[in-house]
N, C-alpha and C positions, 0 to 999 in steps of 0.2 A: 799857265801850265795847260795840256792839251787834252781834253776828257781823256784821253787813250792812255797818258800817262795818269790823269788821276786813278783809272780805273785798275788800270795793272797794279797799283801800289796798294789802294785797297786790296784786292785781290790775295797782295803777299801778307798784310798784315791781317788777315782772316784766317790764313792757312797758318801761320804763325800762332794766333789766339788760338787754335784748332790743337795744335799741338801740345803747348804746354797745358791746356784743359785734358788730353788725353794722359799724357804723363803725369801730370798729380791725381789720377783717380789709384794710382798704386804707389804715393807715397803717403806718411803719415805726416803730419806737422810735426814738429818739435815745440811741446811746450815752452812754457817762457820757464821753467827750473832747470829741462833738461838743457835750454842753451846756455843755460848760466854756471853749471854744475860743473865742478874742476871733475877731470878721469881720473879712476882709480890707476895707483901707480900696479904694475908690471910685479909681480910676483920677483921674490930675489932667488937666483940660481947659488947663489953662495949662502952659508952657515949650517946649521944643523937641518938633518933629512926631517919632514915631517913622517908620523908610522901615523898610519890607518890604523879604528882596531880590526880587531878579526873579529870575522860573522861568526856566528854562535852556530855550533854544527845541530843540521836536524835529527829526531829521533829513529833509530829504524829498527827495525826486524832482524833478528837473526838467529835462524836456528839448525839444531845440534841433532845427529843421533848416536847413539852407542847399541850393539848388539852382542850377545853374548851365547852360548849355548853350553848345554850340561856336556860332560869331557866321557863318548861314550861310543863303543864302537856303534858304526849304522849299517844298513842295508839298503840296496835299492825297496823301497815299498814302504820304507820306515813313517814313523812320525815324528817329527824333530821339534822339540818346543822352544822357542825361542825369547827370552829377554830383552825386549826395545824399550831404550829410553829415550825420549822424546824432549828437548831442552829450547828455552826461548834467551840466549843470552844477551841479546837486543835491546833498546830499550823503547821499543816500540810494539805494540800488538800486531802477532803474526794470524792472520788469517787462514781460511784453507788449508790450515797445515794434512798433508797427508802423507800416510808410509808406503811403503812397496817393497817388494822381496824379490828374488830374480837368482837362479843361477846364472852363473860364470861358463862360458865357453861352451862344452858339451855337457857340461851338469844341469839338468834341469830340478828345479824346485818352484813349488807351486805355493802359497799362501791366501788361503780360500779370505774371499772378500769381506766377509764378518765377520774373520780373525783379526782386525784394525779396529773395530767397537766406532767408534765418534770420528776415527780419523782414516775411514775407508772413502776410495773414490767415490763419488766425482767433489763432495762437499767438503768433507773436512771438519775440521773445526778450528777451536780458537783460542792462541797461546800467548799468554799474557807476559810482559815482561817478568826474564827472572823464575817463570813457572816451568816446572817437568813434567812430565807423567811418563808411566812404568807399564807396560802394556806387556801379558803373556799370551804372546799366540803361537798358534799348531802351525805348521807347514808339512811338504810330504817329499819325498825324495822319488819323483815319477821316474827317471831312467840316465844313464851316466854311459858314455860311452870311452872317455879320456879326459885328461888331461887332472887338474885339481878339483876336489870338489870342493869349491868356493861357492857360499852365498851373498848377496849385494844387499844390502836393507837399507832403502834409501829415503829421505822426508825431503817434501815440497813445500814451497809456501807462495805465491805472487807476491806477497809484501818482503820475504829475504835478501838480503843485500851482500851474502857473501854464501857462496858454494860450495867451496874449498870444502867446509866441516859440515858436507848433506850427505852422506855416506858413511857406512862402515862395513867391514869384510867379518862373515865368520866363514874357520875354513875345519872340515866337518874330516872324521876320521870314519873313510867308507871302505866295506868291503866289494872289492872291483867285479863286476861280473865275470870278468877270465877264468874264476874260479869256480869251478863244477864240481857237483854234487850228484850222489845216488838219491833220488824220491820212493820211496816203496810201502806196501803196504797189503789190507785187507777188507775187500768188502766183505761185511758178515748179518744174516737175520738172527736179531738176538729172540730167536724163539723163545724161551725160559723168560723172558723180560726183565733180567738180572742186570742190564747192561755193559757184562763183557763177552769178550768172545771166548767160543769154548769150540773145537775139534770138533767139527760137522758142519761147521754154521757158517763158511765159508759159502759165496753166492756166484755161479760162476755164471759168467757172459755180461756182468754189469760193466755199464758204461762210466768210465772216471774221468773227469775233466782236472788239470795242472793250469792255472791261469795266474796272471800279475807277472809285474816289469815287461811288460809286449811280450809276455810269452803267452799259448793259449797251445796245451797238447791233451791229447786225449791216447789212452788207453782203453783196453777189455779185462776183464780177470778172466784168470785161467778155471781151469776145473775146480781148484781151490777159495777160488776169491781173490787170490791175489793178484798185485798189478806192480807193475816197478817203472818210473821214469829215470830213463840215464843222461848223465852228463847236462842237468840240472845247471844254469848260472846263479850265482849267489843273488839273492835277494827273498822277499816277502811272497810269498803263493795263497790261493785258497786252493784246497782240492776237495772233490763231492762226487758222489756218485750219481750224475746225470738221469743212470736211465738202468734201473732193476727188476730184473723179470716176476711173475707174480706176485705184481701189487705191494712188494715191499717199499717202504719211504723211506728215505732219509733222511738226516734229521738238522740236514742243512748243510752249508759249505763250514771245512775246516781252514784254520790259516796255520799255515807253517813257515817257520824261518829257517831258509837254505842258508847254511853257514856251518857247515863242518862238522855240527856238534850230531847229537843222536838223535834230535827233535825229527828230524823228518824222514826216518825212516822207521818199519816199523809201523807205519800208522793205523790205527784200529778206527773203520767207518762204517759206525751202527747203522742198520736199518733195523723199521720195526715194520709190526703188520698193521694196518690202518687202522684207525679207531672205527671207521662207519665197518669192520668187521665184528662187532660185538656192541656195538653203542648205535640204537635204533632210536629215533627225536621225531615227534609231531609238535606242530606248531596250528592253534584253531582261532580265528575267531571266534565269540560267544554269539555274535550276532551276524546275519550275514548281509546287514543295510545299515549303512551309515551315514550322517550327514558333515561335511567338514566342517571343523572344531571340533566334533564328538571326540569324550577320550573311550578310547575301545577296549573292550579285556579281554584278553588272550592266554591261552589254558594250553600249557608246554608239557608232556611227556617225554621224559629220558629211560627206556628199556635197557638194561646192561645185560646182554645175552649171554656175556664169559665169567668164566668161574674163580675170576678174579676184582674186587673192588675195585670201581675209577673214581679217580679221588682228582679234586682240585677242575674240575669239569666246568668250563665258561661256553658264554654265547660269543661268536661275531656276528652282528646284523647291520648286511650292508645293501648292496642291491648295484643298479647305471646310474645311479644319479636323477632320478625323474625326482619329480614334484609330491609324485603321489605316492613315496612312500614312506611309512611311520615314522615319524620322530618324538621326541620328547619321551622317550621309553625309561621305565623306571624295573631294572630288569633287578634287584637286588644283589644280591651272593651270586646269578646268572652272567652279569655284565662283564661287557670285555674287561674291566679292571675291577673287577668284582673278586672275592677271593673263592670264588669256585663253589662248588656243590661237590658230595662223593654219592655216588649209585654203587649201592652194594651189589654185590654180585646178582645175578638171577633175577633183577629185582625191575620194578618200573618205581619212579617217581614223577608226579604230578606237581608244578608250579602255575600259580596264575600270578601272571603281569599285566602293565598297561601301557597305552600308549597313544597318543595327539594324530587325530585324521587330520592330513591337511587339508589347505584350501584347493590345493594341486590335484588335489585326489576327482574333484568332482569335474576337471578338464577329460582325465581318463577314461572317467566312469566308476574307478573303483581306487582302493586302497590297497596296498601289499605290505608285505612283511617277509623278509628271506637270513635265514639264520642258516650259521654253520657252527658245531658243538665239539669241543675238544677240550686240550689239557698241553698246556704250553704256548709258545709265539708260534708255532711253526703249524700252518691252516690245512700243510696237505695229508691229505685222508682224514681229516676231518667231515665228518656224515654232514647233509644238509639236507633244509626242507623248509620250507614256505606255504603262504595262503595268502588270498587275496579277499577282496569283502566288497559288495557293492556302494558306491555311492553316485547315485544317481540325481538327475536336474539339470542337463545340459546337454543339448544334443549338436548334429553337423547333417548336411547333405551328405548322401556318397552316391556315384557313380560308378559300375564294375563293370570289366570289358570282360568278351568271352568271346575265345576262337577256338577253331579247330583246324592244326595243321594238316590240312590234307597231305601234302610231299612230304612231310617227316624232314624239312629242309631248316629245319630251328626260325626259318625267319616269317616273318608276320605279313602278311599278305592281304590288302584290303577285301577284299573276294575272299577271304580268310574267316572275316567275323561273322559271329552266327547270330541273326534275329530270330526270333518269335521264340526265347527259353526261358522257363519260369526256375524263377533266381528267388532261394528262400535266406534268410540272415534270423539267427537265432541266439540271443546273448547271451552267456555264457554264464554270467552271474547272477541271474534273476531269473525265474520262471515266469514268461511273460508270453503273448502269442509270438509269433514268426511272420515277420515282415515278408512281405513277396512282391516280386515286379516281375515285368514280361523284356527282356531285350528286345529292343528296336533294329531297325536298318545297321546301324553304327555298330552292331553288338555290345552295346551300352542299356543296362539294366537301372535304371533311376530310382533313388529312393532319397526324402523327404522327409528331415525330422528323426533322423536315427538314434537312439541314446548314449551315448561318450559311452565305450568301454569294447571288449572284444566280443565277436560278433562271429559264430559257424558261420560257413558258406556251405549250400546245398542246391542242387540242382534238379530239374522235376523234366519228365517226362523221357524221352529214347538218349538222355547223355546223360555221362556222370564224369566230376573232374577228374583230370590228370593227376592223381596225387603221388606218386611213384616220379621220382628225378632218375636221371642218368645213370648212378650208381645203384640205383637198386632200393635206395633205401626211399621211405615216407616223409610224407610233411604234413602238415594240418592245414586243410584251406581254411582260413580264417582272414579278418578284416580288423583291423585294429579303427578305433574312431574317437578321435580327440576333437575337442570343442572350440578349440581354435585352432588350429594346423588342418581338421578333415582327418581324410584315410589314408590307412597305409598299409597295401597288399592289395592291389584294386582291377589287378588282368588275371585272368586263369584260362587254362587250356583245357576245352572238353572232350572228351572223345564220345563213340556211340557206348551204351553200355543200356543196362536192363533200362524198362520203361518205368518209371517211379511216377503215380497219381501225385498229383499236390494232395498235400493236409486236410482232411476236411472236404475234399473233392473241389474246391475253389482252381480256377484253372486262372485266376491272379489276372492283372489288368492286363492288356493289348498294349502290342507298339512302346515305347518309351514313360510308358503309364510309370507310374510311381506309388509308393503306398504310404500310411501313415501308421502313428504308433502302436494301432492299434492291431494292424496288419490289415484293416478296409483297404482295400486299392479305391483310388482316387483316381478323376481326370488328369490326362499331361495340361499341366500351366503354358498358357501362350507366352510364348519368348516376346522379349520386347514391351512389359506387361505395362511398366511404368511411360513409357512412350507412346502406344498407344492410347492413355486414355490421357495423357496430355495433347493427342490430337482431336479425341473425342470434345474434350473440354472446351476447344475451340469451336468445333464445329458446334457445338448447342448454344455457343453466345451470336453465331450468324456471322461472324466477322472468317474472311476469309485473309488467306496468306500474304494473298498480291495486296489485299489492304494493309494489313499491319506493315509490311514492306516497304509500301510507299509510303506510309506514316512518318516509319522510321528512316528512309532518306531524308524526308524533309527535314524532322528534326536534326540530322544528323548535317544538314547541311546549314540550318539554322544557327547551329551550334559552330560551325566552321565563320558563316560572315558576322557572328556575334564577337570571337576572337579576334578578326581581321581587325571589326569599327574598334573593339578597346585597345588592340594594340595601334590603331592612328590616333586614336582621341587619346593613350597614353603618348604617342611620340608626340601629340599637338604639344600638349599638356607639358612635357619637359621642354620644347622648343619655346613655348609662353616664356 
């Protein structure tokens, strides 16, 4: 045989070997049982059906509500109370369950959000197989325009597995708005303070407001007092006399239900004459320095100048909300829910209370107290009166700008601001000297150390402020100064006016000078103060800029081929 053909035949029985090695890398052997092992025979299509059993059904969720209401005529503006029951007939725990209320079509009804107690959006709560609960809540009947007045009361759950019963309809017997009504009545001052109306005491020119179901009408009384609204739609109203000429009050809004009957005509709306016409209140400190924590006592006179006993006589003490006014007040038989005090006629009475300075108080500078004294809920024409008390230890810089409109043109004009005016601050709660500075270039008067609280403003020499506004009336220049926030009221307009010496003849510091607490004017502090003697500090070790600069290159470049070598000696290092 000729190499050529031995070679070719190798060749095929190579490629041969090649193959059956590649095909049995994805078969398995057959054991030596499975090739011996007879096949299971073929399932039989004839005799009896095999049954499966049935899976066992899972547990679920599902829940119920029912709604009901008392069987009763309504009104737009009404309150409607409503009976929801709330049911898990599931056999699984409903989470999230919550209710919701809704009119129908043009009925609106409203169901304020903590009328659902546990089962109000967005959380819900959590109903256990088999459990109910019975929930009474308010809803309100805001305005109806057609159709039925139908409410929806409806319960959610995520875990629910049937809808059908999440719903239930109440359908509510309203009276329609088409149906109008006469509103009429009488403003009157019940001068005799008997509290009815009598033949004279009619008020004429007072202002009456008819408001509820999107209605909002006002009328005037005639020469009588009287006032009448016509053609009224059915529903819930309040009406009040707005606005009554000399000082008479009244004694709040009335509500009336428009609905055919006599209720809302007719109406009788007292006014009385204020209490701060007869009822005179101070309010004192005992002390006029306080520190926070201190409790402070306070000494309240009530004078009853009319010839009649006020009986049932409380405090409200409120104020903006600051920090720094009195809490922890222990007003006795005074306190807003207190059961009153009586001031005989003619007469004064003296109480002394107490009360918690706060911490707040020493941000201000001072403490306050502000009361209003009457006889009922209703605060107007109720007399009021207040005092404040020093608490000092905490002071702020201020800065106050001062121009003089030359054009009378309202706008500020840098060529506007006035330097070289002596600017006095004198605090209001403490007898202490008067701090002064001189305005600068800027018309900026600088002051240093001020103490937390309100603070005159005064001007010295040929001006005096603008304190007269637009209208004619006054303001007080003064400067408020709190210990963290600074000032508040800190530009004023001067004009010329008489020539006023300073205090004591001191013509107070130069240029942008500043004073201290004592009211010594002091030098102006160099700006930059900390910067500068961190240059100085340098320059007394001899080391100069361009040194430490090039220092700091080097290291900083030092520090650049120190990471270059360890990031090669770490690539060396994982390449090892």
């Amino acid at each position: 045989m000729s190499s050529a053909r031995r070679t070719g035949r190798a060749v095929r029985m190579l490629t041969g070997l090649a193959a059956v090695l590649v095909a049995g890398v994805g078969v398995t052997p057959a054991t030596a049982d499975e090739s011996t092992s007879p096949s299971l025979p073929a399932p039989s299509t004839t005799g009896s059906p095999t049954t499966e059993p049935a899976e066992p059904e899972e547990d679920a969720a599902d829940v119920t509500v029912e709604v009901s209401v008392p069987d009763e005529t309504y009104l737009i503006g009404d309150e409607v109370p409503l009976t929801v029951t709330i049911r898990n007939i599931g056999t699984a725990d409903a989470h999230g369950v919550v209710g919701t209320a809704f009119g129908e079509g043009d009925f609106y009804f409203y169901v304020p959000r903590e009328q659902w107690q546990d089962y109000a959006k967005p959380d819900g709560a959590t109903l256990e197989p088999g459990a109910e609960v019975t929930l009474d809540a308010v809803g309100e009947i805001t305005s109806w325009s057609g159709g039925e007045a139908r409410v929806r009361v409806g319960v959610q759950s995520p875990d629910d597995t049937k809808l059908s019963n999440n719903a239930d309809i109440a359908t509510l017997d309203v009276v329609p708005p088409s149906q109008t009504h006469l509103v009429d009545g009488v403003v009157f001052g019940d001068a005799n303070d008997n509290g009815s109306f009598e033949s004279g005491e009619g008020l004429a020119g007072a202002k009456v407001s008819l408001s509820g179901g999107g209605q909002f009408l006002k009328q005037e009384t005639g020469a009588d007092g009287r006032f009448a609204f016509t053609d009224v739609p059915a529903g819930v109203y309040t009406v009040e006399p707005t606005s009554v000429a000399d000082g008479w009050i009244g004694d709040g809004p009335r509500t009336v239900r428009v609905d055919g009957s006599d209720d809302h005509t007719g109406i009788e709306l007292l006014t009385r004459r204020p209490l701060s016409d007869v009822l005179v209140p101070t309010v004192d400190f005992t002390e006029r320095s306080y520190q926070a924590g201190d409790t402070a006592d306070i000494t309240i006179t009530l004078t009853n100048e009319g010839h009649e006993p006020l009986r049932g006589v409380r405090s409200f003490c409120s104020g903006a909300g600051n920090s720094n006014e009195m809490y922890g007040r222990d007003f006795g038989d005074l306190a807003w829910r207190g059961e009153g005090v009586t001031i005989p006629a003619t007469s004064t009475e003296t109480y002394h209370v107490t009360g918690l300075v706060p911490e707040g108080a020493a941000d201000y500078g001072f403490v306050s107290l502000h009361c209003n004294f009457g006889r009922g809920d209703n605060l107007r024409g109720w007399p009021s009166v207040g005092d404040r008390a020093k608490v000092p230890g905490r002071s702020h810089d201020v800065a106050i700008e001062f121009y003089h409109d030359r054009d009378n043109d309202d706008f500020l004009a840098d060529d506007e601001l006035v330097p070289g005016v002596t600017v006095g601050l004198r605090d209001r709660d403490v007898d202490s000297p008067m701090l002064t500075a001189v305005t600068g270039d800027n018309g900026l008067a600088k002051f240093t150390g001020v103490p937390a609280g309100t603070h005159d403003v005064e001007v010295f020499g040929p001006w005096r402020i603008q304190d007269r506004l637009q209208d004619g009336s006054r303001y007080e220049p003064i400067v408020s100064v709190h210990a963290e926030w600074g000032a508040h009221g800190t530009r004023f307009e001067i004009v010329p006016g008489p020539d006023r010496p300073v205090p004591g003849g001191s013509e107070g510091p130069g240029g942008d000078g500043e004073t201290d607490q004592t009211g010594t004017p002091s030098a102006p502090a160099p700006e930059n103060d900390d910067r500068a003697a961190d240059v100085d500090g340098l320059a007394s070790t001899g080391v100069d800029a361009l040194t430490l600069g090039g220092i700091g290159a080097v290291v900083l470049l030092a520090g650049v081929g120190a990471v270059i070598v360890t990031r090669r000696r770490r690539g060396a290092g994982q390449a090892d």
